[in-house]
PyMOL Python script that loads the backbone (N, CA, C, O; Angstrom):
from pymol import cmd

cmd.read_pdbstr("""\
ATOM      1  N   UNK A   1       0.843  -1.172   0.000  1.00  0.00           N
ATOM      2  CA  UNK A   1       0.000   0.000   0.000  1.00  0.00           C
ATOM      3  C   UNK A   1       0.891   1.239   0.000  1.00  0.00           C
ATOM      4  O   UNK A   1       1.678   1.434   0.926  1.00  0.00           O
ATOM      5  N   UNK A   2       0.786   1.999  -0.935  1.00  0.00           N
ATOM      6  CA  UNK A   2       1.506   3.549  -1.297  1.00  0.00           C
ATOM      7  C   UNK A   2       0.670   4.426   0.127  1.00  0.00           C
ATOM      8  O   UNK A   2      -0.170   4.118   0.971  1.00  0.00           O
ATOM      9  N   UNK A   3       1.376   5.502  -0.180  1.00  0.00           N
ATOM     10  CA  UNK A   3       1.078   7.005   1.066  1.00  0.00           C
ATOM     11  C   UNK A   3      -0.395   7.468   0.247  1.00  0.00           C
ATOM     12  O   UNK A   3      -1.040   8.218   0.979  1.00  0.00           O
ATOM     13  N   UNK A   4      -0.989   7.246  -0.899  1.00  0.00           N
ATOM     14  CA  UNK A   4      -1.979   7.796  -1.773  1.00  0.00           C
ATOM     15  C   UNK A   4      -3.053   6.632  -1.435  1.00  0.00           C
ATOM     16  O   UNK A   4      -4.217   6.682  -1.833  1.00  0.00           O
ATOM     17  N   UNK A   5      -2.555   5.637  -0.697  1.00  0.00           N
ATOM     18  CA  UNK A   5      -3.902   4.655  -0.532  1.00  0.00           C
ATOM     19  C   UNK A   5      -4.197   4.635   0.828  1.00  0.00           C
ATOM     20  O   UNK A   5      -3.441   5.163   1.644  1.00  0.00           O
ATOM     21  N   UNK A   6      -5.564   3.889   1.247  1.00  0.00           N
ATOM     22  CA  UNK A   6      -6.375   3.585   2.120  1.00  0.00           C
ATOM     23  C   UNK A   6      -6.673   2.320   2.068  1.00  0.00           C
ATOM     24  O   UNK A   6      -7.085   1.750   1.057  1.00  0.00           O
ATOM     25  N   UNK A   7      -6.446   1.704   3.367  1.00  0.00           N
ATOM     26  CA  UNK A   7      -7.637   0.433   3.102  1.00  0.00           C
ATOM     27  C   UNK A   7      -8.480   0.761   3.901  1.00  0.00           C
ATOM     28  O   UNK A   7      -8.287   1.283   4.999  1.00  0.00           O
ATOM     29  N   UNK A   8      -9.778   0.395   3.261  1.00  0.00           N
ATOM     30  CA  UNK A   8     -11.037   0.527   3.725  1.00  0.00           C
ATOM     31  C   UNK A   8     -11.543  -0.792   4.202  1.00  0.00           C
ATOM     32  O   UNK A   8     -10.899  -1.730   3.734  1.00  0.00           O
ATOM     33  N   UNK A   9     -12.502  -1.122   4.991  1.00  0.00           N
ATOM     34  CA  UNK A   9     -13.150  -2.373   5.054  1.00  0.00           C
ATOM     35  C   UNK A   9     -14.424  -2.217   4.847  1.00  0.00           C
ATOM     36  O   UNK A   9     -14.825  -1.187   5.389  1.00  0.00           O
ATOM     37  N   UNK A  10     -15.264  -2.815   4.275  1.00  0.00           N
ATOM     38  CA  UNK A  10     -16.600  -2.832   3.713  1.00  0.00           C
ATOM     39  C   UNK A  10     -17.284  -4.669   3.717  1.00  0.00           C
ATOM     40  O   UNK A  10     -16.997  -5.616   2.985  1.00  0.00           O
ATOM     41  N   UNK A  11     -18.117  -4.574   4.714  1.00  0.00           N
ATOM     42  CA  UNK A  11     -19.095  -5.366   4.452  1.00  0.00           C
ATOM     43  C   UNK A  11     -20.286  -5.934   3.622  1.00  0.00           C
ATOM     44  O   UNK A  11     -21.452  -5.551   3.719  1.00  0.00           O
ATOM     45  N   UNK A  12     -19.781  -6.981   2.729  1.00  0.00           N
ATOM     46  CA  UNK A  12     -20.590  -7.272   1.529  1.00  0.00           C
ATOM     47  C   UNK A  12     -21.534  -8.487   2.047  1.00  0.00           C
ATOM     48  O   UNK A  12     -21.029  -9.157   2.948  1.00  0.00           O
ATOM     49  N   UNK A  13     -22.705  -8.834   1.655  1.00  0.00           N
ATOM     50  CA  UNK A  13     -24.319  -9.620   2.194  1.00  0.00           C
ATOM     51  C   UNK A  13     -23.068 -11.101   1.365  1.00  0.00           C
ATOM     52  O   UNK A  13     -22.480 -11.144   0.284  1.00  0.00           O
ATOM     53  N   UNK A  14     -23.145 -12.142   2.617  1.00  0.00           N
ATOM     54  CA  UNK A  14     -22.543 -13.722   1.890  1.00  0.00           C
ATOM     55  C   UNK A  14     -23.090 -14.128   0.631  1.00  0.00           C
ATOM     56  O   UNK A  14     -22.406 -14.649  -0.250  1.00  0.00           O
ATOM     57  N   UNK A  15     -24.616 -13.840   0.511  1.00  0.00           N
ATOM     58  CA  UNK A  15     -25.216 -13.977  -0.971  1.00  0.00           C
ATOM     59  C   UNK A  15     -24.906 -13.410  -2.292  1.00  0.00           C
ATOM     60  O   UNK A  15     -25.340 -13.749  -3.393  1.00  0.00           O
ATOM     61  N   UNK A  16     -23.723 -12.094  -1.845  1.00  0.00           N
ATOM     62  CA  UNK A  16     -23.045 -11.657  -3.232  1.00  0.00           C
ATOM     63  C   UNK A  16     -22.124 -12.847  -3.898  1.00  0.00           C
ATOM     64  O   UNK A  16     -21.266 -13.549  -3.364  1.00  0.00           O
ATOM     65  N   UNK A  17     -22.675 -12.822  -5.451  1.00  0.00           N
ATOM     66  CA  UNK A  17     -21.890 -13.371  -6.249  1.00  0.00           C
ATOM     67  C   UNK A  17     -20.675 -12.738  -6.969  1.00  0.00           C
ATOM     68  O   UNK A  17     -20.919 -11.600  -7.371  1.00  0.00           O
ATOM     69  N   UNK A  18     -19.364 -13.210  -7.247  1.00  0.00           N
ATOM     70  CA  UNK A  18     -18.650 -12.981  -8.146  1.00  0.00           C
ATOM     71  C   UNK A  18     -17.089 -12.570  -6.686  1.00  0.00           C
ATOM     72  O   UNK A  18     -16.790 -12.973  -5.562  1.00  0.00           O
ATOM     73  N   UNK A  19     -16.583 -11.612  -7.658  1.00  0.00           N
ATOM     74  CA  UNK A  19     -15.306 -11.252  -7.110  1.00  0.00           C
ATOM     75  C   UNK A  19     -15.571 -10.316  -5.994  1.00  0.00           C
ATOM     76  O   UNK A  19     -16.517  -9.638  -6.394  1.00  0.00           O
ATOM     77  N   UNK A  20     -15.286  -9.968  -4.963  1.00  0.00           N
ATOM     78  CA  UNK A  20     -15.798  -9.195  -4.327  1.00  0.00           C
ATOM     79  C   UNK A  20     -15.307  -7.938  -4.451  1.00  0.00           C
ATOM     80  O   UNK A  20     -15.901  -6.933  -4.844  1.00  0.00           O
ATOM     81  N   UNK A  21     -14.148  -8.061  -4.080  1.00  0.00           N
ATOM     82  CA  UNK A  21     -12.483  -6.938  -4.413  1.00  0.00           C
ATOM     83  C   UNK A  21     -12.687  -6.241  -6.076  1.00  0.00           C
ATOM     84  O   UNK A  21     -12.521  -5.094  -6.491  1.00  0.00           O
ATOM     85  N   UNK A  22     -13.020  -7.226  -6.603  1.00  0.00           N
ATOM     86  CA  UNK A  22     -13.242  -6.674  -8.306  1.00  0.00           C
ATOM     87  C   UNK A  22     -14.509  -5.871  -8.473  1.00  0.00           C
ATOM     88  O   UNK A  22     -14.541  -4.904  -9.234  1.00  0.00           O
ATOM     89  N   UNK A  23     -15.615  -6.287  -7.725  1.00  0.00           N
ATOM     90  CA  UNK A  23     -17.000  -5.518  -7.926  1.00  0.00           C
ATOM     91  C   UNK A  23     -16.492  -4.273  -7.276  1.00  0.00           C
ATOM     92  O   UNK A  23     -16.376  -3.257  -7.961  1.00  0.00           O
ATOM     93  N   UNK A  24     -16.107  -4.270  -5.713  1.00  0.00           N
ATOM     94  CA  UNK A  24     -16.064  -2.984  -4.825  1.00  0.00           C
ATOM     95  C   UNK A  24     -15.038  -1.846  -5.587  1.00  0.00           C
ATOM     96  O   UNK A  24     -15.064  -0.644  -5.322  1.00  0.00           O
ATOM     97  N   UNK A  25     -14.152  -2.465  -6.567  1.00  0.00           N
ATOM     98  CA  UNK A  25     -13.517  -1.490  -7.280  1.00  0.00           C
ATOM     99  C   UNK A  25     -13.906  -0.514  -8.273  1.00  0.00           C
ATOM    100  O   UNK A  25     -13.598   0.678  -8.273  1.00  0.00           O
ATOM    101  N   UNK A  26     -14.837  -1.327  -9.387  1.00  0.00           N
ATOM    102  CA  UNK A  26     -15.401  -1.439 -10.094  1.00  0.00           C
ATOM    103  C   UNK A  26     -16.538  -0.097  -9.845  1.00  0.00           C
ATOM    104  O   UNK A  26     -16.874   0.727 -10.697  1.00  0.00           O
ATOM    105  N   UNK A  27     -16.923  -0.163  -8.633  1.00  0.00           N
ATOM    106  CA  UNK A  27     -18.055   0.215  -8.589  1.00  0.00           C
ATOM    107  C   UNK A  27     -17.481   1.855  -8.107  1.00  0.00           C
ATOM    108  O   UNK A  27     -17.892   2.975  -8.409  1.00  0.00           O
ATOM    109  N   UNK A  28     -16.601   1.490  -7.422  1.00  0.00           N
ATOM    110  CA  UNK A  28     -16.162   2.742  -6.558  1.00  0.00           C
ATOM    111  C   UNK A  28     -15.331   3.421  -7.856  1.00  0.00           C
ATOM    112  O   UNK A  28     -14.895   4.549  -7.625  1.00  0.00           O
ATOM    113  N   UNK A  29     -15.164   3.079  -8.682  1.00  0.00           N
ATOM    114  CA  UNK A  29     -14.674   3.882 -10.280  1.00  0.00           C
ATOM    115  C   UNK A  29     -15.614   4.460 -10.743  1.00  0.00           C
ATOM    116  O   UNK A  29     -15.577   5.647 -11.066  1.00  0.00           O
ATOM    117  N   UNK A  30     -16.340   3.921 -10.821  1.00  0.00           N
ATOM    118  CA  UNK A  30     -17.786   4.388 -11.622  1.00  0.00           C
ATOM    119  C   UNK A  30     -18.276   5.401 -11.073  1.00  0.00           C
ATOM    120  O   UNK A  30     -18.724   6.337 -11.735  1.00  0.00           O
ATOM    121  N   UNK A  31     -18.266   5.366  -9.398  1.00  0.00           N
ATOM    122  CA  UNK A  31     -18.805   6.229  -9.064  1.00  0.00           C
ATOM    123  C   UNK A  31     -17.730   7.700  -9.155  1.00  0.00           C
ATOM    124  O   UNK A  31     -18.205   8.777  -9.512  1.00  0.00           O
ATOM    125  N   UNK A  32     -16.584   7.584  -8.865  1.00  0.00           N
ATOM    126  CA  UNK A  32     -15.956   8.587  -8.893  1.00  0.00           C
ATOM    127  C   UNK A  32     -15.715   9.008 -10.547  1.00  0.00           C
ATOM    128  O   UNK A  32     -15.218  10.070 -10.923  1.00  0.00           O
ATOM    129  N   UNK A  33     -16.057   8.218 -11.175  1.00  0.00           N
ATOM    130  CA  UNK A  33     -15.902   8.768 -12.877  1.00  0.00           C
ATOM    131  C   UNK A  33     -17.008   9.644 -12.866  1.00  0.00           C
ATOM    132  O   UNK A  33     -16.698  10.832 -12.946  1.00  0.00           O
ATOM    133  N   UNK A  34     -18.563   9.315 -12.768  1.00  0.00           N
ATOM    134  CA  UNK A  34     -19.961   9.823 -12.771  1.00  0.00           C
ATOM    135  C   UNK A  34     -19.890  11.349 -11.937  1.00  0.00           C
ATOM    136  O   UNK A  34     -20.441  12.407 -12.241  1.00  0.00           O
ATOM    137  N   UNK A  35     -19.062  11.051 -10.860  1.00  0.00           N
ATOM    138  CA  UNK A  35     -19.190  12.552  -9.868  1.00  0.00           C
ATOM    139  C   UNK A  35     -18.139  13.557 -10.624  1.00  0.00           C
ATOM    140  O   UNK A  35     -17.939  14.748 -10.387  1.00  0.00           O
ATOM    141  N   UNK A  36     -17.566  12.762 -11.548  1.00  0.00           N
ATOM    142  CA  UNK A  36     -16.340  13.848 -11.945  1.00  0.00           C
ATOM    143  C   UNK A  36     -14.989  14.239 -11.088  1.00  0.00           C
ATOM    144  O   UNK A  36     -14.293  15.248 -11.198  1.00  0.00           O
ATOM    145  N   UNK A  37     -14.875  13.368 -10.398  1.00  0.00           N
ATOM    146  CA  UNK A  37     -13.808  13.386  -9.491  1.00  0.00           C
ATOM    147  C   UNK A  37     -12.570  12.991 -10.427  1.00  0.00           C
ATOM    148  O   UNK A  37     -11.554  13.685 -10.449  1.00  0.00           O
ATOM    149  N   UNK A  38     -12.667  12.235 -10.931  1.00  0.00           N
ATOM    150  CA  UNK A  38     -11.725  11.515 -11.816  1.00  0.00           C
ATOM    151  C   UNK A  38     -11.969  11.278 -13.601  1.00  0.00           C
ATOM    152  O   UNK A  38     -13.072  10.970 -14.053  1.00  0.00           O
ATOM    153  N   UNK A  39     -10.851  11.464 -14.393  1.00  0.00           N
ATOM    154  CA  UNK A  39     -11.199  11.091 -15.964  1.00  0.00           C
ATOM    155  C   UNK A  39     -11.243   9.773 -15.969  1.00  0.00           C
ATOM    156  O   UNK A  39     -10.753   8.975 -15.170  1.00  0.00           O
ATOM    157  N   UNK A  40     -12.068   9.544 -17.241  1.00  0.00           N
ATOM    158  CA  UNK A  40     -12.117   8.074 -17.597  1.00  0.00           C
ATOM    159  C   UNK A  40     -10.981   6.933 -17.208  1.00  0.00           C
ATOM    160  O   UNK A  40     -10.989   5.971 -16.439  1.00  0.00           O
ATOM    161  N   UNK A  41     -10.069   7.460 -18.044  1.00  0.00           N
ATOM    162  CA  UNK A  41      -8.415   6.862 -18.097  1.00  0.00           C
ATOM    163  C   UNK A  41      -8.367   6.190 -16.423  1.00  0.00           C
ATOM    164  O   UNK A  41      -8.263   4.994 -16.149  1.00  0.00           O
ATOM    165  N   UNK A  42      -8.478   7.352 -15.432  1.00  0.00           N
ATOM    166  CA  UNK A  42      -8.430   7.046 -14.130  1.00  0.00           C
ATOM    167  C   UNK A  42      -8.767   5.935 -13.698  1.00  0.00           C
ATOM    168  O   UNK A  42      -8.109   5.085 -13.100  1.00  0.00           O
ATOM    169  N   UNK A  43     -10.487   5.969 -14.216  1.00  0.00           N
ATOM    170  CA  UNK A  43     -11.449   5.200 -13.193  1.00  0.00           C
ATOM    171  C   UNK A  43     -11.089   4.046 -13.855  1.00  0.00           C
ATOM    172  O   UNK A  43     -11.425   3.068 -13.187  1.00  0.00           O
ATOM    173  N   UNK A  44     -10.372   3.653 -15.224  1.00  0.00           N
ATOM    174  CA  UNK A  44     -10.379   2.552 -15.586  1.00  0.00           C
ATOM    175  C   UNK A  44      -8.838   1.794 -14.534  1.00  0.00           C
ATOM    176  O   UNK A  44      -8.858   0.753 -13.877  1.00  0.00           O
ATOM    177  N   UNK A  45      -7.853   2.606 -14.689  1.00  0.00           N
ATOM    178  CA  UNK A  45      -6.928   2.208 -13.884  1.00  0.00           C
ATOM    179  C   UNK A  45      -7.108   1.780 -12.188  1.00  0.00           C
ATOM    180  O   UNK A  45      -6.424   1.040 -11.480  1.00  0.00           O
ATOM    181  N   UNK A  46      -8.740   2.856 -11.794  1.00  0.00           N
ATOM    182  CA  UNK A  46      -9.065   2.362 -10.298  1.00  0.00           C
ATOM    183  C   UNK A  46      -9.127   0.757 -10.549  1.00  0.00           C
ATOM    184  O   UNK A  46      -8.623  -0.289 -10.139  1.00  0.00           O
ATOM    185  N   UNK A  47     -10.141   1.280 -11.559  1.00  0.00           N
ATOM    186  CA  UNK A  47     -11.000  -0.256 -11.578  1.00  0.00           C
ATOM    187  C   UNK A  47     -10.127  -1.475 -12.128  1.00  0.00           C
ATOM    188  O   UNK A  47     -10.782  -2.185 -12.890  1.00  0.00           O
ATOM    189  N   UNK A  48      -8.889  -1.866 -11.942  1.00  0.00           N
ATOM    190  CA  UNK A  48      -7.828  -1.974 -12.950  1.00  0.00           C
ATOM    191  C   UNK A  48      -8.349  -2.829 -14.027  1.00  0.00           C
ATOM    192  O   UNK A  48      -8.327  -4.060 -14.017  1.00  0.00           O
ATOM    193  N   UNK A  49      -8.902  -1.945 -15.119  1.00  0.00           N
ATOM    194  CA  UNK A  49      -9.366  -2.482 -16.445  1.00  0.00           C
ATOM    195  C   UNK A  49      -8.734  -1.768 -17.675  1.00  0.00           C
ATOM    196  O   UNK A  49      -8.192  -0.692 -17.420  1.00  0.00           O
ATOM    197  N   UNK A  50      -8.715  -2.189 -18.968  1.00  0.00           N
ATOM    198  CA  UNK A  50      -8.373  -1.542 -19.686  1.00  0.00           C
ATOM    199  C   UNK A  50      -9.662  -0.649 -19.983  1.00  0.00           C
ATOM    200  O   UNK A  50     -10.834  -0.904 -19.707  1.00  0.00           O
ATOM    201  N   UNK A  51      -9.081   0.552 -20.672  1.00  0.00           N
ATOM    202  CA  UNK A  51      -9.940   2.092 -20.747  1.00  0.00           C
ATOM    203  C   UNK A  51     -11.253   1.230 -21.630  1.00  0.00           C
ATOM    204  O   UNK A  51     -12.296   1.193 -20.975  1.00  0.00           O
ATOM    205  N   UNK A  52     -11.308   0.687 -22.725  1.00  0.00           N
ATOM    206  CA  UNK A  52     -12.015  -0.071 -23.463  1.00  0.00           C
ATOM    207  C   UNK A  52     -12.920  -1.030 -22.565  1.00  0.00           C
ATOM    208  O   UNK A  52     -14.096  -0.727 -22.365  1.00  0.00           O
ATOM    209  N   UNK A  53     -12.467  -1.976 -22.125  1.00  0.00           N
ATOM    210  CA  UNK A  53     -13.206  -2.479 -20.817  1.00  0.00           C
ATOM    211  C   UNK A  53     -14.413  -1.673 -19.956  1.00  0.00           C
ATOM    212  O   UNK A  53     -15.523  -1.966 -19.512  1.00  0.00           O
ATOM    213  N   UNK A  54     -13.701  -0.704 -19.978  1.00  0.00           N
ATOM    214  CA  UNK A  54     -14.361  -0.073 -18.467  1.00  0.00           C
ATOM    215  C   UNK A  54     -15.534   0.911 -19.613  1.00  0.00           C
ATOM    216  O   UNK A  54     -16.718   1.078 -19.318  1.00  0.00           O
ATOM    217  N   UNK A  55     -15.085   1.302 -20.520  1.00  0.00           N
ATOM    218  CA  UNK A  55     -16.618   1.928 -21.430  1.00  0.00           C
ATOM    219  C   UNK A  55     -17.288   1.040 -21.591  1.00  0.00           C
ATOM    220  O   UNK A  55     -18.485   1.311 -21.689  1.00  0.00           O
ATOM    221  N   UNK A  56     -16.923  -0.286 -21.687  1.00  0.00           N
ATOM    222  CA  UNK A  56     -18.238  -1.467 -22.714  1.00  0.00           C
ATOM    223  C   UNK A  56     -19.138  -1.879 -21.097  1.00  0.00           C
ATOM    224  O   UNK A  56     -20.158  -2.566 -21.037  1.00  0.00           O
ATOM    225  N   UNK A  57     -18.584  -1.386 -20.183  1.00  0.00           N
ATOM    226  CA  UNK A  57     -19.054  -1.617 -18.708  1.00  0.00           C
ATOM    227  C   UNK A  57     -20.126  -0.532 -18.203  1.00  0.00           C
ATOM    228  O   UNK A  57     -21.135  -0.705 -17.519  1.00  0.00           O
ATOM    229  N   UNK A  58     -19.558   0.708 -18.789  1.00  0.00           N
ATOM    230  CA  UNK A  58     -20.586   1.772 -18.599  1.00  0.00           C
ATOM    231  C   UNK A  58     -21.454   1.454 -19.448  1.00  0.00           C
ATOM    232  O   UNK A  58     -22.522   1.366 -18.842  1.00  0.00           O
ATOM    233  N   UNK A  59     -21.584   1.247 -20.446  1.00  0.00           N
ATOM    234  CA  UNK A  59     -22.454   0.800 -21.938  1.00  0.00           C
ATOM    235  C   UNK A  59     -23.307  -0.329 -21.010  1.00  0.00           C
ATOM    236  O   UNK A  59     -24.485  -0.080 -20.753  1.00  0.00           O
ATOM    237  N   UNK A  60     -22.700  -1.547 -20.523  1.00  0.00           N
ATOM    238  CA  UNK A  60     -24.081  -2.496 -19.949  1.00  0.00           C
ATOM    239  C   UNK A  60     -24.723  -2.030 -18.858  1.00  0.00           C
ATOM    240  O   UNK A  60     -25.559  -2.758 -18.322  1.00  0.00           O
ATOM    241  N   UNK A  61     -24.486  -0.913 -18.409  1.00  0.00           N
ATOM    242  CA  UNK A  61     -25.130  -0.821 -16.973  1.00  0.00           C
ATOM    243  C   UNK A  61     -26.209   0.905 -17.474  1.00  0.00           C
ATOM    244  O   UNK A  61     -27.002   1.530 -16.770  1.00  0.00           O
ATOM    245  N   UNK A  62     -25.737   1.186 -18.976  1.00  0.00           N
ATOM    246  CA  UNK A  62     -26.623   2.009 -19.850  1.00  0.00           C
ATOM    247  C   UNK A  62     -26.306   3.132 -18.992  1.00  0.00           C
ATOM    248  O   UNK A  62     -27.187   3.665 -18.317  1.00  0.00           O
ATOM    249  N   UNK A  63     -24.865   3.603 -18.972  1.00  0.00           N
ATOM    250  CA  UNK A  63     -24.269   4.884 -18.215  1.00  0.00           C
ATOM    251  C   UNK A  63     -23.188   5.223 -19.539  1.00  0.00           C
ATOM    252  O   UNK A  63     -22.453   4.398 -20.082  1.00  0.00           O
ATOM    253  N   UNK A  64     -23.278   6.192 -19.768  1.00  0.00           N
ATOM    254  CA  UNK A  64     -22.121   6.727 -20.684  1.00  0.00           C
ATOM    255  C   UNK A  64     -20.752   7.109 -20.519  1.00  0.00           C
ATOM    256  O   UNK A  64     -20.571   7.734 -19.474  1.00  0.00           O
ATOM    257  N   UNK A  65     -19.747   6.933 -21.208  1.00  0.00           N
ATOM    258  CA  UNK A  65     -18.190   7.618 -20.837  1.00  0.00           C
ATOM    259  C   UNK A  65     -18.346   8.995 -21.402  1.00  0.00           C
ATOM    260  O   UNK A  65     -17.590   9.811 -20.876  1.00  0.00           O
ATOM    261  N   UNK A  66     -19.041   9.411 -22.231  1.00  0.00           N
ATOM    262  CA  UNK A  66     -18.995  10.820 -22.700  1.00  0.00           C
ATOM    263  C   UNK A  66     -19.922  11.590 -22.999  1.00  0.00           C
ATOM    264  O   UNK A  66     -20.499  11.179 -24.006  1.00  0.00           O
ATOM    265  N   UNK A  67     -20.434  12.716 -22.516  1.00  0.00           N
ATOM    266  CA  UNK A  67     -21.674  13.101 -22.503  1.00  0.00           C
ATOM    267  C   UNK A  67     -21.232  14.631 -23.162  1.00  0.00           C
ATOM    268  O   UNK A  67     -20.289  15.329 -22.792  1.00  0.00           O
ATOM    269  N   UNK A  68     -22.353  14.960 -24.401  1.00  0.00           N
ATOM    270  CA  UNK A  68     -22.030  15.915 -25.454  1.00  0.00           C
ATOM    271  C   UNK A  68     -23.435  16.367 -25.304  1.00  0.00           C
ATOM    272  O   UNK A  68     -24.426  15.637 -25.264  1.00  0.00           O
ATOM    273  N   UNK A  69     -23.396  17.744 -25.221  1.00  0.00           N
ATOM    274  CA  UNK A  69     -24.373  18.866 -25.657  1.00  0.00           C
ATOM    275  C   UNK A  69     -24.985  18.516 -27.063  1.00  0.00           C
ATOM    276  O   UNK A  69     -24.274  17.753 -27.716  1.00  0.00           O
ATOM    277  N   UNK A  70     -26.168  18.919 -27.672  1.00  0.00           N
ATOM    278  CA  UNK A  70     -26.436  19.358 -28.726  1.00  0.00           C
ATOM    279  C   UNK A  70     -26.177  20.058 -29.354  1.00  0.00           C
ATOM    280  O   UNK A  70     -26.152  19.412 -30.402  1.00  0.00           O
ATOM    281  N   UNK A  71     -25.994  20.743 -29.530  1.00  0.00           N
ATOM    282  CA  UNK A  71     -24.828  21.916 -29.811  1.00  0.00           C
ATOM    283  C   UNK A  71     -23.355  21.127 -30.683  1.00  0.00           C
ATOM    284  O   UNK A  71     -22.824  21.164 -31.794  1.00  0.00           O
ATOM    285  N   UNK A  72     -23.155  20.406 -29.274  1.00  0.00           N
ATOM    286  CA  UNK A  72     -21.637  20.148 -29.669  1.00  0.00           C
ATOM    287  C   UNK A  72     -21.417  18.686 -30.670  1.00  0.00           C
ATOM    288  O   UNK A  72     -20.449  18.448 -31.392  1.00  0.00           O
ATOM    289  N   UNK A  73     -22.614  17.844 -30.453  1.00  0.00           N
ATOM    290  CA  UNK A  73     -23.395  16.830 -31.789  1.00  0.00           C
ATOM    291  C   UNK A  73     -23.060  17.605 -33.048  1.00  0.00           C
ATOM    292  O   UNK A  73     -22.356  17.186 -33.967  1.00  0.00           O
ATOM    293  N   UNK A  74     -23.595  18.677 -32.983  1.00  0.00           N
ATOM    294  CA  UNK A  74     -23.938  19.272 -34.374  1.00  0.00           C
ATOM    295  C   UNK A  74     -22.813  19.933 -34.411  1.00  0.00           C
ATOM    296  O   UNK A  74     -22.176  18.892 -34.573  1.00  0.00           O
ATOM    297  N   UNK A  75     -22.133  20.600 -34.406  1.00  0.00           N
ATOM    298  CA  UNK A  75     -20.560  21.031 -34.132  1.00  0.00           C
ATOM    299  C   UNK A  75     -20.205  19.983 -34.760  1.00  0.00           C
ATOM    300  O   UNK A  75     -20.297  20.031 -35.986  1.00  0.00           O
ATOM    301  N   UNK A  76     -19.753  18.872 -34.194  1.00  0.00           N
ATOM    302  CA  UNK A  76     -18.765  17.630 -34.791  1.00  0.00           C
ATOM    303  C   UNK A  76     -19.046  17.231 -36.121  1.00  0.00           C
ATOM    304  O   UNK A  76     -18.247  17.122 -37.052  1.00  0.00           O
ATOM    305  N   UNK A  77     -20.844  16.928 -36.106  1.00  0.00           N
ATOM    306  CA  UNK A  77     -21.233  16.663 -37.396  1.00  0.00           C
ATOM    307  C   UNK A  77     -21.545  17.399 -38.339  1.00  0.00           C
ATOM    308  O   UNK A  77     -22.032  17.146 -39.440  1.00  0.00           O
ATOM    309  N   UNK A  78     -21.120  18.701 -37.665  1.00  0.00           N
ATOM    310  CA  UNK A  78     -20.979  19.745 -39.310  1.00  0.00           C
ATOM    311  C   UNK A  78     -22.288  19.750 -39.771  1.00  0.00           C
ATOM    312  O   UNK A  78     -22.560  19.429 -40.928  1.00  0.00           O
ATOM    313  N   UNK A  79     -23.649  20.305 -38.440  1.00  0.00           N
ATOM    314  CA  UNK A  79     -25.028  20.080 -38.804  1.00  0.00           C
ATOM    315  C   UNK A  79     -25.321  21.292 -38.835  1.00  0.00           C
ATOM    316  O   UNK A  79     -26.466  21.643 -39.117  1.00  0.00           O
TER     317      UNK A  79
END
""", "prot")
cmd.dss("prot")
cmd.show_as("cartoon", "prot")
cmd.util.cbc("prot")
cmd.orient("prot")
């Protein structure tokens, strides 16, 4: 553990399935990506996933990595 980390302890219900350490990461990326605390790049390294990974993750849970004005749609697409 570096001077930049914490361990935390967190109590998860015995009925959770999967990785536990991998979900609580996972999740705690997401959330700090969503609040804007952190860039993408980041939350993928919290979450240690590749950057690609961690969008096709926001994509199943129907949360976005990049959120664009209308305006700025039509800007790009020269509308």
């Amino acid at each position: 553990m570096t001077e930049y980390e914490k361990l935390v302890r967190v109590k998860v219900p015995a009925h959770h399935v999967g990785d536990d350490e991998a979900g609580v990461r996972l999740a705690y990326a997401i959330d700090l990506f969503l609040r804007g605390v952190v860039s993408l790049g980041r939350a993928a390294e919290l979450a240690n996933m590749h950057i690609y990974d961690f969008i096709m993750e926001l994509r199943r849970r129907s949360l976005f990595a990049f959120s664009y004005s209308e305006e700025e749609i039509r800007e790009e697409l020269g509308i």
